[in-house]
MARLUMBA-117186 format. One line per field, with one value per residue (C-alpha): residue number from 1; residue in one letter; x, y, z. Coordinates in Angstrom, 3 decimals, padded with zeros to 6 digits. Layout:
i: NUM; ...;
aa: A; ...;
c1: X; ...;
c2: Y; ...;
c3: Z; ...;
***
This chain:
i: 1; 2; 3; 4; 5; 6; 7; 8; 9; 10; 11; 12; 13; 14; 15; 16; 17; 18; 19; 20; 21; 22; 23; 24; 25; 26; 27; 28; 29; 30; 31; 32; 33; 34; 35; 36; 37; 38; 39; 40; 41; 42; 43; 44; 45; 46; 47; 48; 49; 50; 51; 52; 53; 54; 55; 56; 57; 58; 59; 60; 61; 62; 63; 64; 65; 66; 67; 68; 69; 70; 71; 72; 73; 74; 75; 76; 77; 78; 79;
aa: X; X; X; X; X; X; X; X; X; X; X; X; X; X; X; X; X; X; X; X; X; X; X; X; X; X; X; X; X; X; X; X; X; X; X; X; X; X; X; X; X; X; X; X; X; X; X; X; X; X; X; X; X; X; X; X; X; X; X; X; X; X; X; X; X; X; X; X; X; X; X; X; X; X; X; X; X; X; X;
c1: 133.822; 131.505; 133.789; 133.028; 133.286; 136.752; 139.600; 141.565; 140.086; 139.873; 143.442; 144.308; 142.190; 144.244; 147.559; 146.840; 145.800; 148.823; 150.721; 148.950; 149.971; 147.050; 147.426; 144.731; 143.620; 142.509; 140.253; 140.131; 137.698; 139.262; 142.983; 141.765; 140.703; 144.028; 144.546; 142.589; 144.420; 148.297; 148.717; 148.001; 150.034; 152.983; 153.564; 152.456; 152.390; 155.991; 157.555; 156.985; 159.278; 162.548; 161.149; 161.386; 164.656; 162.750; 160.922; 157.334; 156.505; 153.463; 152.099; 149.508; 148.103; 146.107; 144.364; 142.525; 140.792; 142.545; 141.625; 138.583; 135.882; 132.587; 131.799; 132.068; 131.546; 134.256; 135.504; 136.393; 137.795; 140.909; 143.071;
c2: 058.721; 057.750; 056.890; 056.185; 052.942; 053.430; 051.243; 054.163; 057.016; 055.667; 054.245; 057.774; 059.675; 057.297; 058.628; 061.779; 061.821; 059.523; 062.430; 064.787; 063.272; 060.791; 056.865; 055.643; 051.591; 051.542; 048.353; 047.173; 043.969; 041.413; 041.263; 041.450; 044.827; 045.777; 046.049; 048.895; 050.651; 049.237; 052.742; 054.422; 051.623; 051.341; 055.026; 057.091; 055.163; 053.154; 055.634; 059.186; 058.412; 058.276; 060.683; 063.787; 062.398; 060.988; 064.406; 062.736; 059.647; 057.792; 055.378; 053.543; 050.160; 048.539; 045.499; 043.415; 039.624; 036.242; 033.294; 033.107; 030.167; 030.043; 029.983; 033.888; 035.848; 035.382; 039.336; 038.247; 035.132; 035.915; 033.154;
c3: 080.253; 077.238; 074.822; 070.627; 069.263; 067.871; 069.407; 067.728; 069.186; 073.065; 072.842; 071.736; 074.680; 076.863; 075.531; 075.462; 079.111; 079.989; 079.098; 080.996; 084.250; 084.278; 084.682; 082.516; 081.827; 077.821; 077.904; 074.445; 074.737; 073.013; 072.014; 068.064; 068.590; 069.276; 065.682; 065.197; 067.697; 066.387; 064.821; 068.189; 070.021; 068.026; 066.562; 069.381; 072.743; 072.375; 070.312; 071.534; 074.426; 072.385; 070.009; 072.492; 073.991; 077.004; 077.654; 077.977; 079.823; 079.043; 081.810; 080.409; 080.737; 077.475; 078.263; 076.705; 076.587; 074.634; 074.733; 076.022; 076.527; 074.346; 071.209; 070.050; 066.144; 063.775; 064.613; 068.529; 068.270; 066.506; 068.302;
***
């Protein structure tokens, strides 16, 4: 799919269809991007689990690059 620039938005399509029945792999670039999706990460994909009593399973992989070689701008080298 074409996606928007928005760590947010794409980590959030891939949770959404995660719990749909899909198995989706939310590639976020570089592991400092991850920020921008944290809200996504932390308050929908790890907690929505426990929050309907195990009702809604959400298999999704989020990866991402660290630590890479090369001399990169000062927004994806966060090391």
């Amino acid at each position: 799919w074409d996606m928007p620039i928005s760590e947010g938005s794409f980590t959030g399509v891939g949770i959404g269809a995660a719990i749909n029945g899909l198995r989706p792999i939310v590639d976020l670039g570089f592991a400092s991007f991850a920020y921008l999706a944290s809200d996504q990460i932390i308050n929908q994909a790890s907690k929505l689990r426990y929050m309907t009593g195990g009702q809604i399973d959400i298999p999704i992989v989020i990866r991402c690059c660290m630590f890479s070689t090369g001399s990169m701008a000062a927004q994806h080298a966060d090391r």
